[in-house]
N, C-alpha and C positions, 0 to 999 in steps of 0.2 A: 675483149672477147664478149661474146653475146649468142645468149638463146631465146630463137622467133619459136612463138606459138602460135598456131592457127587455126582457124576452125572455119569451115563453110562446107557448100552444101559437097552431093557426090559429083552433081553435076561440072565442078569447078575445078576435080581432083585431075582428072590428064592434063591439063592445060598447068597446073601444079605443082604437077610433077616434072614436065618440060621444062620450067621455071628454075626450078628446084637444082635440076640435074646440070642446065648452065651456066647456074651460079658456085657450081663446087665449094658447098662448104666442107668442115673437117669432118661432118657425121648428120647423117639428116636419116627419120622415120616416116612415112607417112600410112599411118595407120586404118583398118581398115572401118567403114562407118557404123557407127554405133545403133541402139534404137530407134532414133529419128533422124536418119541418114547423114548427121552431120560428120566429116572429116576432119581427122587434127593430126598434123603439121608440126612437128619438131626438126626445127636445124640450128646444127651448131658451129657459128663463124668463129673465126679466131683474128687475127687483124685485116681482115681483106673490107673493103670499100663495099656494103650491102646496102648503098642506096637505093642502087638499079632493082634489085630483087627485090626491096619493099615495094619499091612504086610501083613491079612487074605486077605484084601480088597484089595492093590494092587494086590495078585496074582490071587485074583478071577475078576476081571476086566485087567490085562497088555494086553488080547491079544483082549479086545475091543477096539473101538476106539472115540477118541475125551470124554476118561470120563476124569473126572479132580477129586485132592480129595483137599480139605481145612482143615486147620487145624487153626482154631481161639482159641486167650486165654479169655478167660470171667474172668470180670471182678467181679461180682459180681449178683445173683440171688435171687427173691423173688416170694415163701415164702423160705428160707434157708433151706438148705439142711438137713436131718437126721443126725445128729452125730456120733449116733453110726452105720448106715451104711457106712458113711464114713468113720470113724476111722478101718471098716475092709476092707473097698478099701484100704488106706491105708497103710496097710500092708501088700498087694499084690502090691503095688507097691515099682519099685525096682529103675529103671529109668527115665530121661526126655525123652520125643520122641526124636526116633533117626534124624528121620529130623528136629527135632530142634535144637538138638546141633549141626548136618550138620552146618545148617545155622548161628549159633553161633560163628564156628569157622571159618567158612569158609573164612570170610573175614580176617584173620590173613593170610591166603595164596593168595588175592588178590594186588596184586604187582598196585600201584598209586602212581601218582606226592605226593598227600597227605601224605601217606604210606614214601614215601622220605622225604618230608620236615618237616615233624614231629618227624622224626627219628633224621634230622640234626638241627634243632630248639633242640629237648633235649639232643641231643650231646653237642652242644655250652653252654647249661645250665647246662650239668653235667660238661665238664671240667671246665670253669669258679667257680662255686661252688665249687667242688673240691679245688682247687687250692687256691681260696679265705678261702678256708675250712667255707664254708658258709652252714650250714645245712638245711636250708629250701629250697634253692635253689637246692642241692643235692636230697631233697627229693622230689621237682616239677619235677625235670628231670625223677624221678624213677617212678612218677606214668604218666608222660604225653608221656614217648618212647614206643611207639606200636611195644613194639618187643614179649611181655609172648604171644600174640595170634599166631603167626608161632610157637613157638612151641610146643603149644596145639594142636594147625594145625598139625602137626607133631603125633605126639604120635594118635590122634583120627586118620589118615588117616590112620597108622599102623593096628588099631585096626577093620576096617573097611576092609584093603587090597586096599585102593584107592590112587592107587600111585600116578594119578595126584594130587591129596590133598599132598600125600608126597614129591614130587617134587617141586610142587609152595612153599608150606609153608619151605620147605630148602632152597629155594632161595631166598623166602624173611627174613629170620632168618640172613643167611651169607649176604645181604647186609647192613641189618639193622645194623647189630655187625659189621661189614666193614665201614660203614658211620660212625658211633659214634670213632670208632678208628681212622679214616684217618683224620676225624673232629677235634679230639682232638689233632692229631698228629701238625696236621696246625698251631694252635693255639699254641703248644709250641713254635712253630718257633720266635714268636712275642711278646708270654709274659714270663718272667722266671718264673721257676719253683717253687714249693715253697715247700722245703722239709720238712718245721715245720708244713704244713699242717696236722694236722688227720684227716680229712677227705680223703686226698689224701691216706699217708700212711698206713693207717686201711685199704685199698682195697690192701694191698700186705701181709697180716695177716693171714693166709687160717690155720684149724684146722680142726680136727674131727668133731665138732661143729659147722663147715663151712657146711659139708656135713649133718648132723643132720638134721639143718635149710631148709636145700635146699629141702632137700626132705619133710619134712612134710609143708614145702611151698608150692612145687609141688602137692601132695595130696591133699588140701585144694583147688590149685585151679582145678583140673582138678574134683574136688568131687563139687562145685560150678557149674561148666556147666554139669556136666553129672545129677544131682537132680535140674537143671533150678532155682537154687538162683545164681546169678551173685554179688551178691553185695559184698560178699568177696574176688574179684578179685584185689580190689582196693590196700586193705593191705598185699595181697600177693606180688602185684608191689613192695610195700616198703619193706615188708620181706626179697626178696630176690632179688634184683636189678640185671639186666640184663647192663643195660648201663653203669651204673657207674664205672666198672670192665675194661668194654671195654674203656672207655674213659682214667682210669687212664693208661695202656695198651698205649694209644697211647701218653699221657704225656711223659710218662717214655721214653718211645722209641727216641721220638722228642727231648730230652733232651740227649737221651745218656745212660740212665741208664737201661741197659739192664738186670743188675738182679733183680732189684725193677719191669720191665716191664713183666719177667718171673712169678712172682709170684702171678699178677694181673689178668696174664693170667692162671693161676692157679685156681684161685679161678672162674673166668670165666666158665674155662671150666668145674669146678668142680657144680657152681648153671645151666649149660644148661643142663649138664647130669643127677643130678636128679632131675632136673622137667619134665624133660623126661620119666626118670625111672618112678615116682612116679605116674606122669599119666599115662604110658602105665601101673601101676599094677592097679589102681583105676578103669579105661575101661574095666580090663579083671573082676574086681573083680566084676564090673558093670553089665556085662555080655551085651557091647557093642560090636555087632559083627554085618555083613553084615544079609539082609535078605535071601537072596538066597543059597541052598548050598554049590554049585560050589563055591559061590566068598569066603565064609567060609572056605575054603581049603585055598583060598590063603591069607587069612586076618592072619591064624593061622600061615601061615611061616611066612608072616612078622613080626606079633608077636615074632615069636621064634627068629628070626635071628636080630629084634629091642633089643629083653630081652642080646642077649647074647654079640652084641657090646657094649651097655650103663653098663653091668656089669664087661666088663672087662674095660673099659673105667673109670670108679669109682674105678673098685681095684688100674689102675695104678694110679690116682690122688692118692687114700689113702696112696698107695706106696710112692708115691714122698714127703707127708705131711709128715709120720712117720721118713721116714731114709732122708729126707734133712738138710744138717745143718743148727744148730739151729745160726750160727752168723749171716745171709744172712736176720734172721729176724727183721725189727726195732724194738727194744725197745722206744713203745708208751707210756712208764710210765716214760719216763723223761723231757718228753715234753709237759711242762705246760704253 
């Protein structure tokens, strides 16, 4: 449920009202203007699809001035709403407002001291873990590195055509996955390694089933922010681990073990790519797309030319799984 607040001039109130009156929401006012002729706009949606309406409304107001629009979540109303008119809003609805998942992701692509130190706090706690083969530790590092939001940042920015979103949120993706590596790499210098780890070793393991995983992880989360439930984001983190890949990645290397460090970077690069893939198809399936037409032109190359690196970027990973030899991989089933 949500209540839009609006405000623009008089001039923009019939065109507003038409607006208003075909979006049927559960309760809408539009009052009348004040001393400096500006109009406000109260309506109150209950589950029905108000993307159309925003976009109606910014285009029927962008070339006024000083209106502003709100978009509040409501928590709860009395007397409760119809049922069965809601259960056929409902079914008109397809997505979360596009400016909320804006704002959702956005900060995966906001680069902060934070952003870093959080990134190298669960570095230090994935390789430690790791290493210690300590499993709760392992899985504090995978839910506490703020790396899954760059590249949801990523994939939504694609879908939109907003390259600064794709820019920032790659940059902070490759520093995040850069910190947790150099981090981890540090740390081999001073403690040995420990090769009877599973936990360590399981991260140089990469199968069909790597790729499986990844991607209906990916799905799930990018299906989470674009329907506004977040809360499945958490065990997506542990599904499909971003850092802990990178950390072993940097163990292996600091030690020496360069092919145990190849195949961790394997599997790495095999969970960035489809959770990439998986929400750049979830967005398109979403039917997340810019509102303007113009920028729609270029949201749809990015799309196209996002679909066609991440697929060939997964066939080679599949390639390297199927035809790598099978000695290079540990046997985890002798190590009890």
């Amino acid at each position: 449920m949500r209540l839009i607040e609006a405000t623009f001039s008089e001039k923009c109130a019939e065109r507003v009202r038409e607006a208003i009156e075909e979006a049927e929401p559960v309760y809408w006012r539009l009052f009348e203007a004040d001393d400096e002729g500006r109009r406000l706009l109260k309506a109150f949606f209950g589950k029905s699809d108000i993307q159309g309406f925003v976009d109606r409304l910014q285009s029927i107001c962008e070339a006024d001035e000083g209106w502003r629009i709100l978009v509040l979540p409501v928590e709860a109303t009395a007397p409760a709403l119809d049922e069965e008119k809601e259960e056929d809003r409902e079914r008109r609805r397809r997505v979360a407002l596009r400016e909320e998942i804006y704002e959702d992701v956005a900060g995966g692509a906001a680069l902060s001291a934070d952003f870093f130190i959080l990134t190298l706090a669960s570095a230090i706690v994935a390789a430690i873990g790791l290493n210690a083969d300590n499993i709760p530790a392992v899985i504090g590092a995978m839910v506490i590195a703020p790396l899954l939001g760059p590249i949801l940042a990523f994939s939504f920015g694609s879908a939109l055509g907003d390259f600064k979103l794709i820019l920032r949120s790659a940059r902070n993706a490759v520093i995040g996955l850069s910190t947790g590596l150099l981090a981890a790499a540090a740390i081999s210098f001073v403690m040995p390694i420990n090769l009877e780890s599973r936990e360590l070793m399981s991260r140089t393991v990469v199968g069909l089933d790597s790729i499986a995983l990844a991607l209906a992880a990916g799905a799930a989360a990018a299906l989470s922010i674009a329907t506004g439930v977040s809360s499945a984001l958490v065990g997506v983190m542990v599904a499909v681990a971003l850092l802990p890949p990178a950390a072993a990645v940097g163990l292996f290397l600091g030690a020496g073990e360069a092919v145990l460090a190849g195949r961790a970077l394997l599997l790495l690069m095999v969970n960035v790519t489809c959770i990439m893939l998986a929400a750049q198809a979830v967005y398109a399936y979403k039917g997340v797309r810019p509102r303007k037409w113009f920028e729609q032109k270029s949201a749809q190359n990015a799309v196209r030319v996002n679909f066609v690196v991440l697929i060939a970027m997964l066939a080679a990973a599949a390639a390297i799984i199927v035809f790598s030899p099978t000695e290079v991989l540990p046997d985890l089933s002798l190590r009890d």
